[in-house]
C-alpha positions in Angstrom: 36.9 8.5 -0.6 36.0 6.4 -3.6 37.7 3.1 -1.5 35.6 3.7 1.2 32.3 3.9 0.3 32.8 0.8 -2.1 33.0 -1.6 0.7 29.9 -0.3 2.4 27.5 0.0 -1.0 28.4 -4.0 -1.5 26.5 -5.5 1.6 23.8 -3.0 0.8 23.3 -4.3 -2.3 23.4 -7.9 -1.4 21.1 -7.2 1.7 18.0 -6.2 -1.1 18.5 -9.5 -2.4 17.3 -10.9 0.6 13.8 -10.1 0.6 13.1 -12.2 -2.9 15.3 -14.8 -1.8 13.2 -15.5 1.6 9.7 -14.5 -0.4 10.7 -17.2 -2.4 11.8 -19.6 0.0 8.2 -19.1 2.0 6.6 -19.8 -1.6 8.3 -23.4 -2.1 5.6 -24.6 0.3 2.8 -23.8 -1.7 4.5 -24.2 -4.8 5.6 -27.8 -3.9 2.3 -28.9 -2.4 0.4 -27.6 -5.9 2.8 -29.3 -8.2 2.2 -32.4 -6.2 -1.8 -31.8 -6.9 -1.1 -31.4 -10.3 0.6 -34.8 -10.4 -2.1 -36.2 -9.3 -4.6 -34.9 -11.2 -2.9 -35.5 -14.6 -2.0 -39.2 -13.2 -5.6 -40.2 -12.3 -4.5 -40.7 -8.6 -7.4 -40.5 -6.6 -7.3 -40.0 -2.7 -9.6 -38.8 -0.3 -8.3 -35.8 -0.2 -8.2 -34.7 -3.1 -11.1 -36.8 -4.8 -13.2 -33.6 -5.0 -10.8 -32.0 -7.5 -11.5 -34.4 -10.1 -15.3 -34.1 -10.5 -13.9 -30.1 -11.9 -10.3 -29.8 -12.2 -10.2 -26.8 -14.3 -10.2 -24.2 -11.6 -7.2 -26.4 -10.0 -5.1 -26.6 -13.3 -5.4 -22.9 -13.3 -5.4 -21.6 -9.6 -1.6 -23.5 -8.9 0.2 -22.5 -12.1 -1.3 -18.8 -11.8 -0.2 -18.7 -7.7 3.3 -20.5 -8.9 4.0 -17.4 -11.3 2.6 -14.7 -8.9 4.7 -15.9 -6.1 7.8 -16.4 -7.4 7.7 -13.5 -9.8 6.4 -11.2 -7.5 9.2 -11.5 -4.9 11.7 -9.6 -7.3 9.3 -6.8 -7.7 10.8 -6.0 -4.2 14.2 -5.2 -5.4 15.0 -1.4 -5.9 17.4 -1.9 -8.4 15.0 -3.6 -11.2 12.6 -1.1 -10.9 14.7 1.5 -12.5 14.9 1.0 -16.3 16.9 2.4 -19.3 16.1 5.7 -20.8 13.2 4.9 -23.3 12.4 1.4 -22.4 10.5 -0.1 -19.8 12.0 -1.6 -16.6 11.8 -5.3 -15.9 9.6 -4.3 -12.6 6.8 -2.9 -14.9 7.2 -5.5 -17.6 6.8 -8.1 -14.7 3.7 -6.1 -13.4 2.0 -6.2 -16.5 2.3 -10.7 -15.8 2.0 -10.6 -11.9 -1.6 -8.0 -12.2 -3.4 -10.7 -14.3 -2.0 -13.9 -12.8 -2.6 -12.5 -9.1 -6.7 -12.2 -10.0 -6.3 -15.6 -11.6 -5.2 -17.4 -8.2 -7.7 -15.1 -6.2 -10.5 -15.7 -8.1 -10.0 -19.5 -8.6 -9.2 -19.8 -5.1 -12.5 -18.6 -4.5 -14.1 -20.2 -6.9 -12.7 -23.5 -5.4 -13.8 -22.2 -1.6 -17.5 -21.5 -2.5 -18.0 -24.8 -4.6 -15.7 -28.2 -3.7 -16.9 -29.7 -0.9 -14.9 -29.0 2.8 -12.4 -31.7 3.2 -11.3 -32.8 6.5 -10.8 -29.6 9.3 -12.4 -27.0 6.9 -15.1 -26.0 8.7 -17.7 -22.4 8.2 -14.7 -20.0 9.9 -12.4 -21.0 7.8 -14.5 -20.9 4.3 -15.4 -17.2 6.1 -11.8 -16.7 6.2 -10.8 -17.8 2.7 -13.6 -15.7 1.0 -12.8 -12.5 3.0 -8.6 -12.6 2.4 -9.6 -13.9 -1.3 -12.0 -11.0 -2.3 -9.4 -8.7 -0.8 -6.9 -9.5 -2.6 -8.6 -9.5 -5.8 -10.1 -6.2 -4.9 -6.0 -4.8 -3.8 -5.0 -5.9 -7.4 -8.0 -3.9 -8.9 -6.9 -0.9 -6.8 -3.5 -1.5 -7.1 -4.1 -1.5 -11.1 -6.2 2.0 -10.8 -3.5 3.6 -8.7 -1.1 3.1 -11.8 -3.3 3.9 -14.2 -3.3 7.5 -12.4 0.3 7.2 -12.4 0.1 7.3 -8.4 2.7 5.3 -8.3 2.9 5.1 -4.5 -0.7 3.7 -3.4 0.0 1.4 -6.7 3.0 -0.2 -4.5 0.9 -0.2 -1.1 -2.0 -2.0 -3.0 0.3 -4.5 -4.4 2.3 -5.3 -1.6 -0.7 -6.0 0.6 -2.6 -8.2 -2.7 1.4 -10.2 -2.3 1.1 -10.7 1.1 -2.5 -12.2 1.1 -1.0 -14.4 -1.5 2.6 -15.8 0.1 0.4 -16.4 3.3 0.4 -19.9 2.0 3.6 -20.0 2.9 3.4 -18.6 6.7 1.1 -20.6 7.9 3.9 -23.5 7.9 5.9 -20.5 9.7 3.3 -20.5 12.4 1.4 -24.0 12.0 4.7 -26.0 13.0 5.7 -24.2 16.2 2.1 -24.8 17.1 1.9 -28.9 16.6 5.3 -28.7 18.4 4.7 -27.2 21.5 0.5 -28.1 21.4 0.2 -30.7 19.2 -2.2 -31.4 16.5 -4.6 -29.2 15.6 -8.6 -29.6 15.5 -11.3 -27.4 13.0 -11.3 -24.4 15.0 -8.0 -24.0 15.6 -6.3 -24.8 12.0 -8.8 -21.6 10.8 -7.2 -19.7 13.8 -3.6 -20.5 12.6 -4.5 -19.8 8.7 -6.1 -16.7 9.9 -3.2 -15.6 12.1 -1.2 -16.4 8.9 -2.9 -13.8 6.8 -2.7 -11.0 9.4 0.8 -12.0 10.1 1.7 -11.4 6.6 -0.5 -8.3 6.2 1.1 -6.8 9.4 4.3 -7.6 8.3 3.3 -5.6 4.4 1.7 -2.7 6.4 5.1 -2.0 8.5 7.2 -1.8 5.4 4.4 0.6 3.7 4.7 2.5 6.5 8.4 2.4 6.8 8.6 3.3 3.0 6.4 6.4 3.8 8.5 7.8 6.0 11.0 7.9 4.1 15.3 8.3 5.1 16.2 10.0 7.5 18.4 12.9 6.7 22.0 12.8 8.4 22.7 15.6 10.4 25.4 17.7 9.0 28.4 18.0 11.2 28.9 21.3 13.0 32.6 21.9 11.7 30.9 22.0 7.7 28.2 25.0 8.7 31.4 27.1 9.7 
């Protein structure tokens, strides 16, 4: 018996790893493109694009380190195995949390900061500063809730609160996912429709969070038990 459930227990175990490895892989985009605006910014290199950042760079120096560590942190909170720690210590999942609750209003609140007050660069019009400032404020506000639900050691809203606050924030990452099929097959894209695809981007990754809470809630199904063992 012991030979044949090793084999199977294996792939399961691998398969879990999955999840951090491709929450991490969507996060190289933004992580990539905010280590580049940090370059910048500490080199003096000026562009159009990114000229408004250096009239107030603070919120910038701390919105892209604080997404970086939320990001990239966050996807192992999705492994089963770390949340289980040793007998009269903490596990690494609520070590991490106690990182990952602070960072994750850092990068909501900055990012909102930076949407209300830099000027709109090029193809940010009014829909998408709507856009930002709703998905923003929500997922400061699912942190906040998230951070209650622990508190009352409901432990299960806690996750739902926090998986949806994560996927507001790797959304970053998804609209590459859905932006380049789009120039592809349409071709560039104007004001109204880049706020479309950014939007899509957040409900994509919300929708995607919301089926997993609800597969979570229903929990395993039970095998049924074979006729011959009720004899």
């Amino acid at each position: 018996m012991k030979s044949a459930t090793t084999p199977r227990s294996r792939p399961n175990s691998r398969l879990r790893w999955l999840v951090p490895a491709a929450l991490i892989f969507l996060s190289l985009v933004p992580i990539i493109a905010g280590a580049g605006r940090i370059t910048d910014l500490t080199g003096g290199h000026v562009t159009p694009d990114n000229a408004r950042f250096f009239d107030s760079p603070v919120p910038v120096l701390i919105h892209i380190p604080a997404v970086t560590v939320y990001l990239v942190l966050g996807a192992f909170q999705f492994v089963p195995s770390l949340r289980r720690g040793k007998r009269g210590s903490p596990s690494w999942h609520k070590v991490a949390g106690r990182i990952l609750a602070p960072t994750g209003l850092l990068a909501a609140l900055s990012g909102l900061w930076m949407a209300i007050f830099y000027d709109l660069p090029p193809l940010d019009g009014t829909l998408l500063l709507v856009l930002r400032l709703v998905f923003g404020s929500a997922m400061a506000a699912f942190i906040v809730l998230g951070f209650i639900a622990v508190r009352r050691r409901n432990y299960v809203r806690h996750s739902e609160w926090m998986s949806r606050a994560y996927a507001i924030g790797i959304a970053q990452g998804t609209i590459v996912v859905v932006t380049i099929p789009w120039i592809l097959l349409v071709g560039p894209v104007d004001e109204l429709t880049r706020a479309l695809l950014i939007g899509a981007s957040w409900v994509l990754s919300l929708a995607v969070a919301e089926y997993f809470i609800h597969r979570r809630a229903q929990g395993p199904v039970p095998k049924p038990v074979p006729a011959v063992q009720l004899a």
